[in-house]
C-alpha positions in Angstrom: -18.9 -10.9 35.0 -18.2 -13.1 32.1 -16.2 -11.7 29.5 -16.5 -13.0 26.2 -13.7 -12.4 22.9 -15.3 -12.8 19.1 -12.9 -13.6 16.8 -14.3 -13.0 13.4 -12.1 -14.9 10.2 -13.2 -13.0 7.2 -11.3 -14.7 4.1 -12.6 -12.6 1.0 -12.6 -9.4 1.8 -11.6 -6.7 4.8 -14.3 -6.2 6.2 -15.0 -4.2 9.3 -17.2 -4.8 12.6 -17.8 -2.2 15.3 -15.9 -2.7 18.4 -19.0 -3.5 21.5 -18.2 -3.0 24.7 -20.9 -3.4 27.5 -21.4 -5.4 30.9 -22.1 -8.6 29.1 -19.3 -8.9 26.8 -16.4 -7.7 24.7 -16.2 -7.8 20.7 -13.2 -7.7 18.9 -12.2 -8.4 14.9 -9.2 -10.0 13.8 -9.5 -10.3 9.6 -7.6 -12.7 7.7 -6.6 -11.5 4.1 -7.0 -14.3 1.7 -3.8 -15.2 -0.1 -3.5 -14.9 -4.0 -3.3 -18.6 -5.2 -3.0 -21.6 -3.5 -0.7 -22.1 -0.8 1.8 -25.6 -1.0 2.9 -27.6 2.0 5.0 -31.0 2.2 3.9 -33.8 4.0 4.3 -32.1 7.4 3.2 -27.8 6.9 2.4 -24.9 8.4 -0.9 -23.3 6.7 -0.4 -19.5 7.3 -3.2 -16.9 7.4 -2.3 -13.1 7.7 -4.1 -10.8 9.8 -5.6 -7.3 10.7 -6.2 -6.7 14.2 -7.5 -3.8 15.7 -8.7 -4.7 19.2 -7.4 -4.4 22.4 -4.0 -5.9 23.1 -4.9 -8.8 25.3 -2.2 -11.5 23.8 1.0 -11.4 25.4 3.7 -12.9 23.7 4.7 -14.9 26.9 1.4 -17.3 26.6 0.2 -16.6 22.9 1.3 -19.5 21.3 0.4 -22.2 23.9 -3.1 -20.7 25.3 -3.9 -20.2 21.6 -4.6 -23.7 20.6 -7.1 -24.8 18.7 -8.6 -27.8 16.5 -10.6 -27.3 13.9 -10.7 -29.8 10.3 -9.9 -29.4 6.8 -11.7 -30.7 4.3 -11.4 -32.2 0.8 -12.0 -29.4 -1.8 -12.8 -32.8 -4.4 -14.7 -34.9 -1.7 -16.2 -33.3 0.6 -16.6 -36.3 3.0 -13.3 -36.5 3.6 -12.1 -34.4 6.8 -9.1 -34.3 9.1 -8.4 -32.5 12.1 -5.8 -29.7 12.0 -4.7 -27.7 14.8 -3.7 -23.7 14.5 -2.6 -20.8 16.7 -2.2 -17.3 16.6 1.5 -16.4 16.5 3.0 -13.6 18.5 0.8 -10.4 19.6 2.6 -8.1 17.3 1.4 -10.0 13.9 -1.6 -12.4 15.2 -1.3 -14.6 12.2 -3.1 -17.5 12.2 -0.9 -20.6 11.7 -2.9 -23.6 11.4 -0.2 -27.5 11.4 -1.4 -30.1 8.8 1.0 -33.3 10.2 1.9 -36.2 8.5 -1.5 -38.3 8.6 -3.4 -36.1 6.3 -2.9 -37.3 3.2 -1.5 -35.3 0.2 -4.6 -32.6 -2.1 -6.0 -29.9 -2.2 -8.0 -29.0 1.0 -9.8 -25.6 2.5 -10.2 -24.9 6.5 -13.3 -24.7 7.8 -14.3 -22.5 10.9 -17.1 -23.1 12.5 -17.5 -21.4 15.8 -14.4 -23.2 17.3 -14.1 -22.2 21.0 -11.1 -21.7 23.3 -10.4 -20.2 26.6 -7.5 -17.2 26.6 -6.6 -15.9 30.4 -10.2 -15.6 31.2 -11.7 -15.0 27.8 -14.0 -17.4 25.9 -12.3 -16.7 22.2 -15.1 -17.9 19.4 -13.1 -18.6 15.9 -16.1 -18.0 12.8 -15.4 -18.0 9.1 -17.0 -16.5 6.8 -14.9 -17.9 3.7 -12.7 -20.9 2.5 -9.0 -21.1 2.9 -7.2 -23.2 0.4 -4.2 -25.2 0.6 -1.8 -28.4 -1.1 -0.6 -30.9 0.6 2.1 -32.6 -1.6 3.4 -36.4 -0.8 7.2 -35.4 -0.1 8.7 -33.6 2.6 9.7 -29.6 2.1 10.9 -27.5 4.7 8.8 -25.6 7.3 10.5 -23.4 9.5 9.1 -21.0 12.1 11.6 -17.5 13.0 9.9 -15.0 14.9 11.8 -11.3 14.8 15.3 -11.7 16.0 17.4 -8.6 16.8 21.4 -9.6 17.1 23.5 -7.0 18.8 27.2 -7.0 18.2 29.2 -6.9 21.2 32.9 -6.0 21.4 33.9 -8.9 23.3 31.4 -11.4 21.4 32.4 -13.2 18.3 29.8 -15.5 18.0 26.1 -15.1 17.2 23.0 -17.7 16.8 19.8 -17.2 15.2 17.5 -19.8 16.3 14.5 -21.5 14.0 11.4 -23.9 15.7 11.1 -26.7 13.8 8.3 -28.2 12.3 9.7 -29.8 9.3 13.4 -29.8 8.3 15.1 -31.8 6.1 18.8 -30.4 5.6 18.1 -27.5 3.4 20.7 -25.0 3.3 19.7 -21.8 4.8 20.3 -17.8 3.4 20.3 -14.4 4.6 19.2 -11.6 1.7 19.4 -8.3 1.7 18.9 -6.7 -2.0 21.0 -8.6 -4.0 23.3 -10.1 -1.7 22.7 -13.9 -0.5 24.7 -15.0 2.1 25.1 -19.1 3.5 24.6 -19.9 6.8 26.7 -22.4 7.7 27.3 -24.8 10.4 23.8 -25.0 11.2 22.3 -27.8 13.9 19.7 -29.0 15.7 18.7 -29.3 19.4 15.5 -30.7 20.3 12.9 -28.4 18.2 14.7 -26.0 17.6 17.6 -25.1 14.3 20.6 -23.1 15.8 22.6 -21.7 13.3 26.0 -20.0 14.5 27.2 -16.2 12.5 30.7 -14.8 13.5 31.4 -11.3 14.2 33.7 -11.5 11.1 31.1 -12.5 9.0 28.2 -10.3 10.1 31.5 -7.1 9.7 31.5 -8.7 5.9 27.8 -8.3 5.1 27.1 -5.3 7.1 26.4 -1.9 5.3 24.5 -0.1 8.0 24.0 0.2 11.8 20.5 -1.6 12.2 20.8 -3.4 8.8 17.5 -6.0 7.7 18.0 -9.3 6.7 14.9 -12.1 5.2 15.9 -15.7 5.0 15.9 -17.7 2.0 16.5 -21.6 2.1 17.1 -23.8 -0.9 16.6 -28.2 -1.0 18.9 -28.9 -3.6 16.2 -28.4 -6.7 13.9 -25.2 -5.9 14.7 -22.1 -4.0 12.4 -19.8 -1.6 11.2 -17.7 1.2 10.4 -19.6 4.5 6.9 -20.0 4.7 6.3 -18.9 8.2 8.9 -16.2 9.1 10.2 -12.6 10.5 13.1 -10.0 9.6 16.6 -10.6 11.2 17.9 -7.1 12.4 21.7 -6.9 13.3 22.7 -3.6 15.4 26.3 -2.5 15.4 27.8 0.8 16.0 31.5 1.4 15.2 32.9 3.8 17.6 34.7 5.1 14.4 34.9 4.2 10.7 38.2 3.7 8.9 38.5 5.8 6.2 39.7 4.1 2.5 41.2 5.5 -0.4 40.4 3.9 -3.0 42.6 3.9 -6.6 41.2 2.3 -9.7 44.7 0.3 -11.3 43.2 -1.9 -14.1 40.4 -3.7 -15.6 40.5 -7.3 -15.3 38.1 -9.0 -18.7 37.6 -7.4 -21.6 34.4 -8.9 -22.5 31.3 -8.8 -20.2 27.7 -10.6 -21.4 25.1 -8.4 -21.0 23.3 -8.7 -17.2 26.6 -9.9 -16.1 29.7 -7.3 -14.3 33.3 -6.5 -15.1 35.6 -6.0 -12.7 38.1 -3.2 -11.7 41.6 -3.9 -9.6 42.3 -1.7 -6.8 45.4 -0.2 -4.9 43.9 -1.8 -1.5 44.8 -5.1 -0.4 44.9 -4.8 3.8 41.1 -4.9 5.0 39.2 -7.7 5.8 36.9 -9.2 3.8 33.4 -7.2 2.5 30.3 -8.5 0.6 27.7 -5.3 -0.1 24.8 -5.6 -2.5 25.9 -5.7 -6.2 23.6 -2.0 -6.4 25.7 -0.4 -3.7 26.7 2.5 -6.1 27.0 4.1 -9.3 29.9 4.7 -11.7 29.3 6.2 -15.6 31.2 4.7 -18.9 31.7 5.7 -22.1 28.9 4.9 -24.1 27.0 3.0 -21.8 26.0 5.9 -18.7 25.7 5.0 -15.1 25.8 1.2 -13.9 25.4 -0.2 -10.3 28.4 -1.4 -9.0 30.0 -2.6 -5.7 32.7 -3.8 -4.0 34.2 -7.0 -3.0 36.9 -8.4 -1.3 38.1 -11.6 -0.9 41.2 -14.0 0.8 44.4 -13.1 -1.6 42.8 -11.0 -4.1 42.9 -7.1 -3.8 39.8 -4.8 -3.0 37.1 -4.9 -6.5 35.1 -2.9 -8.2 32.6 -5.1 -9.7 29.8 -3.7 -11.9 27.0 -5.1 -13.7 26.4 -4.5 -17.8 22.9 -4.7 -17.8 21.7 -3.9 -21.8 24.7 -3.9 -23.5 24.3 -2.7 -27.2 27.1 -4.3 -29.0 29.3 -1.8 -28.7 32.8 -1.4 -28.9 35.2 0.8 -27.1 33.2 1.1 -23.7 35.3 2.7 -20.8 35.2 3.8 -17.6 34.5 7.5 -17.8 36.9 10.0 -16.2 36.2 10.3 -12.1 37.2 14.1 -11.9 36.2 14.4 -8.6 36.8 12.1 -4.8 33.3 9.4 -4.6 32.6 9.5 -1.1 30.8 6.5 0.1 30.2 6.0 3.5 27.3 3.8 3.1 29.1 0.5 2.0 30.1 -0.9 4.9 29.6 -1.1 9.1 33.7 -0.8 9.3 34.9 1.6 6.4 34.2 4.5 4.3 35.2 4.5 0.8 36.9 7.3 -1.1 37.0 6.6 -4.9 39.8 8.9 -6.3 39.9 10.7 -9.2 41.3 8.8 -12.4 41.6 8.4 -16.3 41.3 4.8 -16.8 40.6 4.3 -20.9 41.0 0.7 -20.5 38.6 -0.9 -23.6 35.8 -3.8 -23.2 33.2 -5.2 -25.3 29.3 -5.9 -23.8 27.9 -8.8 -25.8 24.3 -8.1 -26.7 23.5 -12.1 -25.6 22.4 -12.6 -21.9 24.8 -13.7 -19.6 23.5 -14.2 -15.6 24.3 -12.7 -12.6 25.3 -15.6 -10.0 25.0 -14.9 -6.5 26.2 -17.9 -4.1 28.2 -20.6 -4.9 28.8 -24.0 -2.4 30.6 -25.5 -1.4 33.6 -22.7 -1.1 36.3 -25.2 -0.2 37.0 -28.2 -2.9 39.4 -30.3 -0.6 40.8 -33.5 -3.4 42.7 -35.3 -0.3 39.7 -37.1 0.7 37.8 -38.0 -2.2 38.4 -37.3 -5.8 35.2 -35.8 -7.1 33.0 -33.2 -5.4 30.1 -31.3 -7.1 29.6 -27.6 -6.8 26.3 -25.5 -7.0 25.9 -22.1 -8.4 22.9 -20.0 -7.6 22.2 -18.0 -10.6 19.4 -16.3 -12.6 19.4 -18.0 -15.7 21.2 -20.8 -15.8 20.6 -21.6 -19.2 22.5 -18.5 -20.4 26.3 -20.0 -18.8 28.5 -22.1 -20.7 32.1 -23.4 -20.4 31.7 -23.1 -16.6 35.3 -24.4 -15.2 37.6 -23.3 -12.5 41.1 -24.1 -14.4 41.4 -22.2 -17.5 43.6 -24.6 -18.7 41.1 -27.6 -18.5 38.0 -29.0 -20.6 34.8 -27.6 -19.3 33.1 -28.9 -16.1 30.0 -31.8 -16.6 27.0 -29.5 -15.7 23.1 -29.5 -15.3 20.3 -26.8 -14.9 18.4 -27.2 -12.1 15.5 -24.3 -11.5 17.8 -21.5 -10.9 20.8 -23.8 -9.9 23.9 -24.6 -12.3 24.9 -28.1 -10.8 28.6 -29.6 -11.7 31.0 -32.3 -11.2 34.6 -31.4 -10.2 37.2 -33.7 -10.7 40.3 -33.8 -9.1 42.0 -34.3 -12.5 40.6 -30.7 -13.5 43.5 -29.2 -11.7 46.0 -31.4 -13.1 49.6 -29.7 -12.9 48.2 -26.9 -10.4 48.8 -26.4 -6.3 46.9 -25.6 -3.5 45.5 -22.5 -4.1 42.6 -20.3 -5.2 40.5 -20.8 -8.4 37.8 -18.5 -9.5 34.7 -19.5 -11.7 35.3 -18.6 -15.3 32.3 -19.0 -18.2 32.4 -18.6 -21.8 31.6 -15.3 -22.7 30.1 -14.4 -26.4 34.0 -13.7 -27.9 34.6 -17.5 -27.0 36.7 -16.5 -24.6 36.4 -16.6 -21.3 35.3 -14.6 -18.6 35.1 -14.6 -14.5 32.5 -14.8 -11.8 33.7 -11.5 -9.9 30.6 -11.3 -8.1 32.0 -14.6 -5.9 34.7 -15.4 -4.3 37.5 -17.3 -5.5 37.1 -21.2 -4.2 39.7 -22.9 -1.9 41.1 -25.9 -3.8 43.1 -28.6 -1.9 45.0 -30.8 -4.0 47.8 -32.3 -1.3 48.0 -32.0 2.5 49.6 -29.1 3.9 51.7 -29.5 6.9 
């Protein structure tokens, strides 16, 4: 008996068929929600279609992709002579989207996919592909990245220090690639290729830095040097790790670092603790009350050669005077912070004074490159990942120099470093400094200090 598998492609709206099962054939619906605008691809794309599917579960992951294939053509949305073959997929049995390649020879416009009862065999099914609407794309004439991730799960091992998440590759062209969780970027660095596939390499260290929770969710994020964004085709990175036991870590607040904060940028708070290893939560990992002001998100950070943080962000500050951290009468417990340690926030009177300018500063959450090394060429430029970069001035990394030669790029602040910025200063660590509203300036807390190399070390 011949069995026969309908796939319906409904692009406008979700629309239902009943399920048919007798001894002639098999009915199934897969519906394709139509995206909200028009999607863009480079000169080499992946044109992705989301699905709901509520059939039987006949694709196996093993075969999906290759015994999937299809060609079907796109067509000119201004000229409607003009048609070129492309050739989609479904991806993976859990989400059964519909990823259609546009290569290189299709030239760049604006284009829709046609369906029109495209056939293919599936393990003994005869799959039909109908639809019932128009699915719009971009093609622009330059090359942008397309990478493919399925779900990845990475699960820390004791004896294991180093990890690899693995893209396919359809089209990649250097970008520099990112983990997120909330607001927390994090670089992935060290990343290569091997035949069609990107292999990027995470140590245990690192993945102990970023880690809040056991099972913690990660996206991706990729940015080319000018615009930033999610990967077009991708799934969620999950990391397991389970501590056998969590250090416990009293915490003492000692002293406030600026005085001045722009308003939607943080202040930061010293600590007693200088002997863990490094930690990176989200900047809303908890929240502490001041004088004047009520609760703010805050977080902690910790960096080579500088002593556990307390970093917190002055979102809508008034222009007021004499704000303070308000009295901590009782032990914050925090347990949530980090995959190693639990945080104990004791009780203090800290009446240290700062001022919140009422003009917009900008949180900034990555900067690259983190090491400035001078012994092999005498200039090197350094990116900032910010929200607005338009509201930071005075950027420099030697408070004792003129201001760094800077640019705004999207949501990138782009400068030159010169070796002659550190004139009369070692080896050493430099944090990012801006000019905050008092002309004066004030520090990127939210990043680590960079690495500066000014002579060899032997």
């Amino acid at each position: 008996m011949k069995k026969i598998l309908i796939v319906f492609f409904n692009f406008i709206f979700l629309n239902c068929l009943n399920n048919k099962l007798n001894e002639e054939s098999l009915n199934i619906t897969i519906t394709v929600q139509r995206c909200i605008g028009m999607i863009v691809i480079g000169k080499i794309g992946t044109v992705k279609m989301s699905t709901l599917y509520s059939g039987p579960e006949i694709f196996d992951d093993i075969d999906i992709e290759e015994k999937t294939k299809f060609e079907t053509i796109v067509e000119d949305i201004y000229n409607h002579n003009n048609t070129y073959k492309i050739y989609c997929r479904l991806r993976n049995s859990k989400w059964k989207t519909l990823l259609c390649s546009a290569e290189e020879t299709i030239p760049f416009g604006e284009y829709y996919v046609r369906f029109n009862n495209t056939k293919f065999n599936y393990n003994g099914y005869e799959v039909i592909v109908n639809g019932n609407g128009n699915y719009y794309f971009e093609k622009l004439d330059k090359y942008l990245i397309d990478l493919y991730v399925d779900e990845q799960t990475i699960n820390v091992e004791e004896d294991k220090n180093v990890y690899e998440i693995k893209f396919k590759i359809h089209s990649y062209n250097q970008e520099r690639l990112f983990l997120m969780k909330e607001l927390g970027i994090f670089y992935l660095e060290n990343c290569y290729e091997n035949k069609n596939e990107l292999i990027c390499p995470i140590s245990k260290e690192r993945l102990e830095e970023i880690m809040e929770k056991n099972n913690q969710e990660f996206s991706y994020r990729y940015n080319n040097g000018e615009i930033s964004g999610e990967l077009q085709v991708h799934s969620y990175l999950y990391i397991n790790y389970k501590y056998p036991k969590k250090e416990d870590i009293y915490v003492k607040i000692t002293k406030l670092f600026d005085k001045c904060a722009q308003s939607e940028a943080t202040i930061a708070y010293a600590t007693n603790i200088t002997n863990i290893s490094k930690i990176t939560p989200s900047l809303q990992s908890f929240r502490l009350s001041f004088n004047e002001l009520g609760e703010k998100w805050c977080s902690f950070r910790k960096y080579d050669g500088t002593p556990l943080l307390i970093v917190c962000m002055m979102n809508f500050g008034n222009n007021k005077f004499n704000n303070s951290l308000s009295e901590i009468k009782e032990e914050i417990i925090l347990d949530n912070i980090n995959i190693k340690y639990n945080f104990r926030i004791q009780p203090v009177k800290n009446t240290e004074k700062f001022y919140v300018c009422t003009s917009s500063g900008s949180l900034t959450f990555w900067s690259y490159p983190d090491v400035l090394d001078f012994t092999k060429q005498d200039s090197i430029t350094i990116e900032y990942w910010t929200e607005r970069p338009k509201n930071l001035d005075g950027i420099k990394l030697n408070k004792d120099s003129p201001d760094l030669e800077c640019e705004n790029i999207d949501s990138f602040k782009r400068c030159i470093v010169h070796k002659s910025h550190f004139k009369g200063k070692e080896n050493g660590y430099y944090y990012t400094m801006y000019r905050n509203c008092l002309n004066s300036t004030s520090i990127f807390y939210e990043l680590p200090p960079i690495k500066v190399i000014l002579t060899k070390v032997d």
